[in-house]
N, C-alpha and C positions, 0 to 999 in steps of 0.2 A: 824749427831751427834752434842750435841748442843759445846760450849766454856767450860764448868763446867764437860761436859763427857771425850770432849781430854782431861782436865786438869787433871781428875783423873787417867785417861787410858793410856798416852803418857809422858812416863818418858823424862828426861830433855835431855839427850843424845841421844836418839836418834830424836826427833825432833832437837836439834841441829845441827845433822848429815846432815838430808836431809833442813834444812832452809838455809846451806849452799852448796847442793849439785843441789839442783834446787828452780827456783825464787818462791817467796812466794808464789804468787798466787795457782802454780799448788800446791803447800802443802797443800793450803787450800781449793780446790777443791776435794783433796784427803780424807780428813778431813770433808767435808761438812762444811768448812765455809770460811768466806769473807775473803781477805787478814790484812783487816783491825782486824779482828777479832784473826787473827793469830799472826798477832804485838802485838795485848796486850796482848796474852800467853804469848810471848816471853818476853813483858817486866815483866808481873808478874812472870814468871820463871826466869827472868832477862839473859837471854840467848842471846848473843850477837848477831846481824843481818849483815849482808852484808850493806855495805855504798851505798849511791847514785852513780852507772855507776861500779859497781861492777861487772855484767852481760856483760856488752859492756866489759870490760876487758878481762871477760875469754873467749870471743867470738874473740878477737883479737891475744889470745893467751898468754898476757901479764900476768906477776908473778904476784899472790895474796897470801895474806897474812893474814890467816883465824885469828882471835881474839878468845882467849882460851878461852873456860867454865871455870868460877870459880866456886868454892862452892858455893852454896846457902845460902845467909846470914839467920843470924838464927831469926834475928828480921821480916824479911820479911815471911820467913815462921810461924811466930807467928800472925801476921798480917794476913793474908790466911788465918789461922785456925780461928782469931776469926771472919773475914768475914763469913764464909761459915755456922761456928756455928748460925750468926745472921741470913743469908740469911735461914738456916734452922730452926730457929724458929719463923720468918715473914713470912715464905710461898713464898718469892720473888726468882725464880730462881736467881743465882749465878751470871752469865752472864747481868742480868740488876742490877747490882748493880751499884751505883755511886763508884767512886774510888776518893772519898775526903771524908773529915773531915765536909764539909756544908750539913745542914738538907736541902735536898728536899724540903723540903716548904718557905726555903730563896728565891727560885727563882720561887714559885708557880705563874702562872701568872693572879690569879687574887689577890695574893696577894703582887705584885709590887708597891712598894710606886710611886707616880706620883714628889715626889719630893725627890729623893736620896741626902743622907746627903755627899756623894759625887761622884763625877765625874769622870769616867776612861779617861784620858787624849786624846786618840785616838778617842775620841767625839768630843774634842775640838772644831776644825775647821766646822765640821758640827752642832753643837748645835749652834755656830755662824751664821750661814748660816740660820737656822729653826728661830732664835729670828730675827735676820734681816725681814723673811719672813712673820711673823706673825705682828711686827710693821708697816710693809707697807701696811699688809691686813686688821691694824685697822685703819688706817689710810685712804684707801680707803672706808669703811664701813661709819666715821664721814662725808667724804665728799658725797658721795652719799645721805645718809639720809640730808644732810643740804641743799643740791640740792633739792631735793622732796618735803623740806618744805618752799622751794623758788622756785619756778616755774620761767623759764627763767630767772633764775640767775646763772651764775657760782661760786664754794667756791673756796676765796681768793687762788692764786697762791702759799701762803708762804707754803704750807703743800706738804711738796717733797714726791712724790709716784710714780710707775709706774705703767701702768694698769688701769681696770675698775675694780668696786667689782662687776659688773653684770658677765663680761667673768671668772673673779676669782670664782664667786658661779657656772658658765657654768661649769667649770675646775673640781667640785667635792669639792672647796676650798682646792686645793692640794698646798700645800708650796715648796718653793723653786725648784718648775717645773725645768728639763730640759729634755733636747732631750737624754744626755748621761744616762746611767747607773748611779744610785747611790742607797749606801747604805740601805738607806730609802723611800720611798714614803709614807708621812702622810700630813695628813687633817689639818684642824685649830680643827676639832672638838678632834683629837684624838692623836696629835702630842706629849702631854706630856708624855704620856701612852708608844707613841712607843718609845720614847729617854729614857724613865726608862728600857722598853723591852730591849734596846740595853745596857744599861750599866750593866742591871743586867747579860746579856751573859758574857760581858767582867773583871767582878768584880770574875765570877765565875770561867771563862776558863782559869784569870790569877789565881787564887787560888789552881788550880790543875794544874797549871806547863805550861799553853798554854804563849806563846809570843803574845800579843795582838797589830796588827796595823790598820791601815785605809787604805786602796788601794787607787791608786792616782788620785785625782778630786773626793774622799770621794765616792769614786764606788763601794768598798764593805769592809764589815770587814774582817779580815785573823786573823784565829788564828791559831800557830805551836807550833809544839811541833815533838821534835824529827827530823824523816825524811818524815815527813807529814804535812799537812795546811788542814784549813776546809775554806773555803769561806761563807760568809752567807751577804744575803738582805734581808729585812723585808718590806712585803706592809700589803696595807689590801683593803678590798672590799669597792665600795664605793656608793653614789646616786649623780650623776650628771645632770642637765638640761641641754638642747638645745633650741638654741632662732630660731625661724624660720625667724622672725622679732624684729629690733631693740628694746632694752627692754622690751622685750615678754617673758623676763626669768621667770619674778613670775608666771606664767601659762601656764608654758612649762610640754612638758610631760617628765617624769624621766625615766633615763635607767642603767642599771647597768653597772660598770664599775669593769676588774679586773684590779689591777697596776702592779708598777712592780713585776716579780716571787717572792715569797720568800721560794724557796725552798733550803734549805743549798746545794753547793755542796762540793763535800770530793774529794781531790784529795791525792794520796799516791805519795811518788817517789821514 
């Protein structure tokens, strides 16, 4: 049964009844759907849930203190109606509808500006990190080419960088490498693209109620809301060389590289 058939079929009280009588989950296995799926009934019915270690309580025996159904506010039910009117005359099930006020195509992604007019702050620290990585990878680039056009000569020491641009283009030209988890994994070719990708998540997820932060050492992004977080990383595919021998990278053969995952995960609690 989809999210828009319970919503029709399963009056507020007694889904009430049993969202407090057994953990979500088996409600919505009951139901035929995800726990996830069962939260945002309840919050679009606005029917109040069990708190975090709610369960561990009644399993210890200790007094709970169930949270009364109120009426149903009558703007929110007006709101419902005209969702469902629209989802019913765009053909879009009810169930994938977006729950904001932003048009869909603000965050269309090929329609992400590569230079947002502004910045979600929980980039900060990482967009710092990406422009550092990218000034030291042009910087490698001047020096190597002024190398090639000076044969056994080294370029002047004053031009502070780490690294080679040959093992840098080995790498895929992946910025700001490390060994830890982070955030993002992007190119010199495609880096602006994915730091608009990221701010456009976090411009959106705060505009529909999410807490937007940076996990620590910029290892992933968290958004919450409620008694839930989603996590999310962003990679992308890439074409990498291998040098068999010293500077052998221009006529190495190419091999496909996946990065880091980016597949969101959703954790409930």
């Amino acid at each position: 049964m989809s999210a828009k058939g319970t919503a029709e079929h399963l009056n507020r009280e007694r889904l009430y009844e049993e969202i407090w009588t057994v953990p979500m989950k088996h409600v919505g296995t009951k139901y035929g759907l995800t726990g996830t799926e069962v939260r945002r009934l309840c919050d679009k019915l606005q029917i109040p849930v069990p708190a975090q270690g709610h369960w561990t309580r009644v399993q210890m025996g200790l007094p709970i203190q169930r949270q009364p159904l109120q009426p149903l506010k009558q703007s929110q039910m007006t709101n419902d109606m005209r969702r469902r009117r629209a989802s019913q005359s765009s053909g879009v099930p009810q169930s994938q509808e977006l729950e904001t006020s932003v048009a869909p195509a603000d965050v269309a992604a090929d329609k992400i500006s590569k230079a947002p007019t502004h910045w979600h702050a929980a980039l900060n620290a990482f967009r710092g990190r990406i422009k550092k990585a990218v000034a030291n990878a042009d910087t490698l680039k001047r020096k190597y080419e002024w190398e090639q056009a000076h044969p056994g000569k080294r370029h002047p020491s004053h031009l502070d960088s780490y690294g080679s641009w040959e093992s840098f283009c080995d790498a895929g030209k992946l910025l700001a490498a490390t060994h830890r988890r982070s955030v993002a994994r992007l190119s010199l070719g495609s880096y602006e693209r994915g730091l608009a990708f990221l701010n456009a998540i976090c411009v959106r997820a705060k505009a529909v109620g999410y807490v937007v932060d940076m996990g620590k050492d910029d290892s992933r992004l968290r958004l919450t809301r409620d008694q839930a977080y989603v996590e999310i990383r962003v990679g992308e595919e890439m074409d990498a060389g291998f040098r068999p021998k010293m500077r052998g990278w221009e006529t190495a053969q190419v091999k496909r590289l996946m990065s880091e995952v980016c597949f969101p995960k959703v954790v409930a609690l």
